[in-house]
MARSEPA-738348 format. One line per 4 residues: number of its first residue (from 1); for each residue z negated, y, x of C-alpha. Coordinates in steps of 0.001 Angstrom, whole numbers, plus 500000, padded with zeros to 6 digits. Layout:
NUM> Z:Y:X | ...
END
This chain:
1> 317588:642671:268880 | 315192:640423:270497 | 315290:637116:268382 | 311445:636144:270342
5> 309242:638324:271457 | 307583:636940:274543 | 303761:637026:275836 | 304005:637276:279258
9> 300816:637843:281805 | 301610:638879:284791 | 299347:638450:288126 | 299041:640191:291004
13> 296647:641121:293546 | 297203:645015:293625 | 299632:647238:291351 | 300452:649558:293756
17> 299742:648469:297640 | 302430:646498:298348 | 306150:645489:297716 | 304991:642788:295659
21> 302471:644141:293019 | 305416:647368:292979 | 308374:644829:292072 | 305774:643015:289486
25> 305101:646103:287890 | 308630:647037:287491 | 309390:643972:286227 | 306557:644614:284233
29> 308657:647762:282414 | 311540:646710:282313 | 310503:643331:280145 | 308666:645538:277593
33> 312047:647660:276988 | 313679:644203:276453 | 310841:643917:273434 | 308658:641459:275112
37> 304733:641771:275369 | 303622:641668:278628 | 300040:642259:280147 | 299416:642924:284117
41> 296464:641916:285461 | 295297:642359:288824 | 292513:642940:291053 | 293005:646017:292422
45> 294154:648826:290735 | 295343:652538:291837 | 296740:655052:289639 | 297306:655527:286465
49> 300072:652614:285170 | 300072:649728:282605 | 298042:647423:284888 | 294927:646261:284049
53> 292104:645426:286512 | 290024:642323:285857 | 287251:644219:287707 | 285777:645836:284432
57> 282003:647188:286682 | 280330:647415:289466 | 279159:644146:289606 | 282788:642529:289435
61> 284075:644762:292374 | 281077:643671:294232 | 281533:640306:293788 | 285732:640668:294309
65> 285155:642474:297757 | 282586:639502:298793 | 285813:637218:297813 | 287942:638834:300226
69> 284836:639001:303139 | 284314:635372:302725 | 288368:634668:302811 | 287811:636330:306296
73> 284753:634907:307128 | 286290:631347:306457 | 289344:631716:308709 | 287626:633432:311411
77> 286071:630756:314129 | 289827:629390:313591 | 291666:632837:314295 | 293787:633312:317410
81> 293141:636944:317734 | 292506:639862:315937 | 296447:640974:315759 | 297170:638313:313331
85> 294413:638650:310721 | 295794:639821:307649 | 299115:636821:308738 | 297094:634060:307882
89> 295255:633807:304542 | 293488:630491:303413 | 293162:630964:299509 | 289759:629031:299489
93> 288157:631879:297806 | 289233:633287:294239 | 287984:633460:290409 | 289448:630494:288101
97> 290865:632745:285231 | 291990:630452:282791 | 290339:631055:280217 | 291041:634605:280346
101> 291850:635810:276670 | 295121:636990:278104 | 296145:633984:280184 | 294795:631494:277240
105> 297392:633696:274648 | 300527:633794:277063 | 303743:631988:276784 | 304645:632459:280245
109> 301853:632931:283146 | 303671:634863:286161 | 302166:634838:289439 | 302957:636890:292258
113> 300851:637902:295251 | 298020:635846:295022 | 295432:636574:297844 | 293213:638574:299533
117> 290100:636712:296998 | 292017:637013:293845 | 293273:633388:292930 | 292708:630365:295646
121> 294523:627394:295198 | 292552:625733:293146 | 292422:628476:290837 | 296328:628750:290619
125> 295745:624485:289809 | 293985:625321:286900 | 296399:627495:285553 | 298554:624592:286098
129> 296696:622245:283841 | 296963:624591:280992 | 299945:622855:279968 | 302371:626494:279846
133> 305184:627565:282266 | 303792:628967:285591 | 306447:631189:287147 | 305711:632321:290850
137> 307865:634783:292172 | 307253:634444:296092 | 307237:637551:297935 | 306567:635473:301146
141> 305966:632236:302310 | 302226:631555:301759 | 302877:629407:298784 | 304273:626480:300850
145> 302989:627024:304215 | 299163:626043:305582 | 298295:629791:305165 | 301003:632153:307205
149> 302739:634550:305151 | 305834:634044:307749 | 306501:631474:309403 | 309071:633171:312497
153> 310348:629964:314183 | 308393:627615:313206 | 309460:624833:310772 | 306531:622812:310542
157> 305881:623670:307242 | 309173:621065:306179 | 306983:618583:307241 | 303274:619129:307066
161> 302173:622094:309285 | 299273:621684:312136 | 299301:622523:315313 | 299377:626140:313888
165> 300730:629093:316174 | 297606:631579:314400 | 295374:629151:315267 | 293017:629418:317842
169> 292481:625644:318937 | 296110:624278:317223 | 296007:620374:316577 | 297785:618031:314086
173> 294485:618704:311598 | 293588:622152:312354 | 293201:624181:309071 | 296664:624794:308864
177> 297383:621112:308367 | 294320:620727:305615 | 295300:623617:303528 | 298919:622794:303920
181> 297742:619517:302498 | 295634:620982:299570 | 298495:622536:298416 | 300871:619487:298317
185> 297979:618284:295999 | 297776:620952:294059 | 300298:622264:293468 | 302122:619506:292462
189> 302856:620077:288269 | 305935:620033:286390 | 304608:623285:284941 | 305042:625326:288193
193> 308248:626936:288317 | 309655:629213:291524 | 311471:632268:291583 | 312438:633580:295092
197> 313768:637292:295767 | 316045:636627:298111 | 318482:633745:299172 | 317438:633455:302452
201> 313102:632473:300445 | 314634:630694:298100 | 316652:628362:301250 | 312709:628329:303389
205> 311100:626806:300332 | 313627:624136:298915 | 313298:622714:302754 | 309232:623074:302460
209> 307268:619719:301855 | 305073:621406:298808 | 307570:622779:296990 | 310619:620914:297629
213> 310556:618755:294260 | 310059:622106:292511 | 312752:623958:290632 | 313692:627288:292454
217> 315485:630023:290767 | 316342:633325:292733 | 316213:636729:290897 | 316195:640077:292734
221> 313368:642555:291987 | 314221:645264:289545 | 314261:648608:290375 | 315094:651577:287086
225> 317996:653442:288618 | 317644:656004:285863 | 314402:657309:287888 | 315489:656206:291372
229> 319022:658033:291460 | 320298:660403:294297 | 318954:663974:294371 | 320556:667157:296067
233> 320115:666560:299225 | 319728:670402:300485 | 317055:670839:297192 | 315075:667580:298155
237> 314876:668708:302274 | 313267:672220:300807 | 310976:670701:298203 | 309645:668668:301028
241> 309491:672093:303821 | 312142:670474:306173 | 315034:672232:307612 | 317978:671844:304867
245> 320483:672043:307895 | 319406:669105:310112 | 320015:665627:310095 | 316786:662994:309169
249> 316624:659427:309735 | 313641:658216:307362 | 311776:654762:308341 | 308808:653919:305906
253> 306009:651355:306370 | 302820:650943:304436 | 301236:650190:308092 | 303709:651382:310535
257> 302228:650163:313885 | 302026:646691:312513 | 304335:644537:314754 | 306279:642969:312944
261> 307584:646352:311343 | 309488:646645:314945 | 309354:649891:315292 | 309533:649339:319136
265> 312731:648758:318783 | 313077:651558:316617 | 311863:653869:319480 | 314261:652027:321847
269> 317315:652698:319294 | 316706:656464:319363 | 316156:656578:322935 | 319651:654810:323424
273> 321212:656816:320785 | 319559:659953:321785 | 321080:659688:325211 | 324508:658894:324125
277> 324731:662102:321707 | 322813:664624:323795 | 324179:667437:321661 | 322800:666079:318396
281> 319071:665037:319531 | 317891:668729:318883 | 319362:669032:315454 | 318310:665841:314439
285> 314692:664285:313282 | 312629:661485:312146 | 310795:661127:308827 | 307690:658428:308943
289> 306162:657252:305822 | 303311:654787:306423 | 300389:654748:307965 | 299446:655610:311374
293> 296798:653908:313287 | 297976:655052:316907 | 299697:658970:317099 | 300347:658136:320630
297> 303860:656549:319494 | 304711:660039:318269 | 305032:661524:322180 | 307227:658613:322794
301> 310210:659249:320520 | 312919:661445:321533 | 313331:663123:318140 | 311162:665260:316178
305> 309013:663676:314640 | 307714:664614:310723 | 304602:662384:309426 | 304489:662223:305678
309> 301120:659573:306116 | 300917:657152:303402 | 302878:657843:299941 | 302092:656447:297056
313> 303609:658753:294247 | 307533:657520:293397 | 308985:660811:292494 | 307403:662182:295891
317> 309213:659420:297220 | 312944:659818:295688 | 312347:663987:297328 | 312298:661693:300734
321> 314731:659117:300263 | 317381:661691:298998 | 316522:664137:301818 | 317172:661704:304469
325> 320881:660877:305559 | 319808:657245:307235 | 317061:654567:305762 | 316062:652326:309216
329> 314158:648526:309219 | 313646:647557:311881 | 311379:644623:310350 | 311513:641567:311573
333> 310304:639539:309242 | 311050:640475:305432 | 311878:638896:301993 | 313317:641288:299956
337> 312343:645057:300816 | 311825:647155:297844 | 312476:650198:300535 | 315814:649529:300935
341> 316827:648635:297459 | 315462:652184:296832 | 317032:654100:299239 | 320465:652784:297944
345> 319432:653753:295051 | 318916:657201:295963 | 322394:656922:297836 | 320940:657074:301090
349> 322500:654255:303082 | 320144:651485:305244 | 320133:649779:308271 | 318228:646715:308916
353> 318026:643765:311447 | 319985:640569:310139 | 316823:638818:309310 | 315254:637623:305771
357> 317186:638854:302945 | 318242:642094:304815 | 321298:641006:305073 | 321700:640460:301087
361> 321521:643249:300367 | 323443:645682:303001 | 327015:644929:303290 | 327749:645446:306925
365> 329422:648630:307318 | 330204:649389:304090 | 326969:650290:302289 | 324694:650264:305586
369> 324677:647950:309056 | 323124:645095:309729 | 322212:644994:313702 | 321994:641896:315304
373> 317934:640697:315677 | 315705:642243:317863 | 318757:644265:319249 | 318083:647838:319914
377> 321384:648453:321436 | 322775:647236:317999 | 320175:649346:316015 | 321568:652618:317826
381> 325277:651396:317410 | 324145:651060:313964 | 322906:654768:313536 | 326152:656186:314870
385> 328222:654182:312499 | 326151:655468:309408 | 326089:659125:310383 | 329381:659068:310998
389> 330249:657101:307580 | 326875:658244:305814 | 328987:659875:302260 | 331056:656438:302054
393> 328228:654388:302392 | 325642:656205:300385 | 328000:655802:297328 | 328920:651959:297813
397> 324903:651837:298326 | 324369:652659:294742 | 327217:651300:293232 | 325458:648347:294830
401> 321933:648785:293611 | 323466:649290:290204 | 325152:645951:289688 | 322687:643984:291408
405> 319364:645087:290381 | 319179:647063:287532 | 315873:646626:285374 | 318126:645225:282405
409> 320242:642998:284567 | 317025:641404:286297 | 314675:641322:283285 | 317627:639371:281011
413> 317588:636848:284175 | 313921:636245:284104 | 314151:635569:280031 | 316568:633359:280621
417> 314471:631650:282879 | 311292:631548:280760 | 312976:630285:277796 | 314630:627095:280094
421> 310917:626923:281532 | 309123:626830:277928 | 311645:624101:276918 | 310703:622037:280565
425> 306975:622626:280164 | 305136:619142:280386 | 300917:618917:278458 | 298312:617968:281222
END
């Protein structure tokens, strides 16, 4: 029995486009089966789920999309180039909801993707001033940098970030530096408490200057491994028309051309594998999930190629994940990808660059392989390895996924955390 039942509002920008608003809603479930009341608010909202969108008419929508035009608007005499638009946001623009009936009745306010002209940084201050825990799970680094969502190989966010590589004109005060500096302001409360999905985030911002003084607790996302589970694989390849007798490599994307998905390097891994294992090119294919914005890259691959477009439905996707025999990242920057914790799931074994918290969560060559970064000689070694050890791996995949991120396991962790963050809070 539950000796407290919790009010917990949750915030995020969308419930369903994105890792982030996925793993809050999730963590969303699996709370409530732990007999805690929790509400999700966000801004956007698709389907048919326990979210709720603060956008209640036309009018609100209206005035939500002019949030996110301005956002753009405001960064754009300082943008580099067009290829890095959506990698730097400035938070200037949001709605102050803290006096929303929800947010005004919670015990615990939990943030977690915060932009695109839902909450600016002032608005996440005034939830600050409430006086009640605010847990942020980061999902990326925006929280402590001057607006980048990843930093690459830059550290200047340690120190106090300027001469900004997404920045047209980069200087020691370019916007980078002021919002950086806005943030150290305001962001600085007792009451704001961090929770980082991987290791590797957690590591990034305990070394940032904002968020350094800050307490930083890491908890995986949750995933329900009664619904994602491993299929039959011969059932799930006819459900979805594909040929039960080949072999699939899946790699999923919500935009797939975006660069820093790599899949260059993807199309330079099958080309190297492909010509080592002539004999298994034609009875082998690729499964893309994502978005396409150029079909050209189809014509380059050596394999196949089967276009699913962009899937939204889970159950669709557990057909895919169980039909394919490999799960490939070639990402090059990532936190925590909810893609991979499901395909383990679904005992489908991954393989991902040794970047972010990829490497948490595949054991090299035992459930998946890790390839060296930006290594597409690696990422084809790596493809061998797992077709040739694919049953093995599957298994220790989900024996994995089981232990490490079940809903209960992960939900349990966050009360824990609440309850030690309740006790901590300071009035303002």
């Amino acid at each position: 029995m539950n000796p407290k039942a919790l009010n917990i509002v949750m915030l995020s920008y969308h419930n369903q486009n994105g890792g982030a608003g996925i793993a809050c809603g999730r963590l969303a479930i699996a709370l409530k089966n732990l007999g805690h009341h929790v509400t999700y608010l966000v801004q956007e909202k698709s389907g048919n789920n326990s979210a709720i969108s603060i956008n209640t008419s036309w009018v609100k929508k209206g005035i939500a999309w002019l949030r996110f035009v301005l956002e753009r608007l405001y960064f754009l005499p300082h943008e580099k180039d067009k290829s890095i638009r959506f990698l730097f946001n400035p938070g200037v623009f949001g709605q102050n909801l803290s006096q929303h009936p929800s947010i005004k009745s919670a015990d615990i306010i939990h943030l977690h993707w915060m932009n695109f002209g839902f909450m600016g940084i002032s608005d996440i201050q005034a939830l600050l001033k409430l006086g009640k825990p605010v847990i942020w799970t980061l999902h990326d680094m925006w929280a402590f940098t001057g607006g980048c969502h990843h930093s690459g190989d830059c550290n200047r966010f340690q120190i106090n970030c300027g001469q900004c590589k997404f920045v047209k004109q980069p200087e020691h005060w370019d916007i980078s530096h002021q919002l950086w500096a806005k943030k150290a302001v305001e962001f600085d409360s007792a009451n704001l408490k961090i929770i980082t999905c991987s290791q590797w985030l957690k590591e990034k911002a305990a070394a940032s200057s904002v968020l350094f003084a800050r307490e930083i607790r890491h908890i995986p996302n949750a995933i329900d491994t009664q619904i994602f589970k491993p299929e039959n694989k011969v059932q799930a390849r006819i459900h979805l028309n594909l040929d039960p007798q080949k072999t699939y490599i899946l790699f999923v994307a919500m935009r797939v051309n975006a660069p820093a998905k790599g899949f260059d390097y993807l199309t330079k891994a099958l080309t190297i594998w492909s010509q080592k294992n002539p004999s298994l090119v034609d009875e082998t294919e690729l499964i893309i999930v994502g978005n396409l914005t150029d079909d050209e890259i189809i014509h380059s691959l050596p394999l196949k190629v089967n276009s699913l477009g962009h899937i939204s439905d889970p159950l669709k996707m557990i057909h895919i994940y169980s039909a394919a025999d490999l799960f490939i990242t070639p990402s090059l920057e990532e936190n925590l990808p909810n893609t991979i914790m499901e395909a383990m799931a679904c005992g489908t074994p991954s393989i991902g660059f040794n970047t972010g918290g990829i490497p948490e969560m595949i054991a090299h060559k035992q459930n998946g392989y890790v390839a060296q970064t930006r290594d597409s000689d690696d990422l084809a070694a790596g493809i061998h390895w797992i077709l040739t050890n694919k049953e093995i791996a599957g298994k220790e995949g989900r024996k994995f996924v089981e232990t490490h991120y079940s809903e209960e396991i992960i939900a349990q962790k966050h009360v824990e955390y609440y309850l030690k963050s309740m006790q901590d809070v300071s009035p303002n």
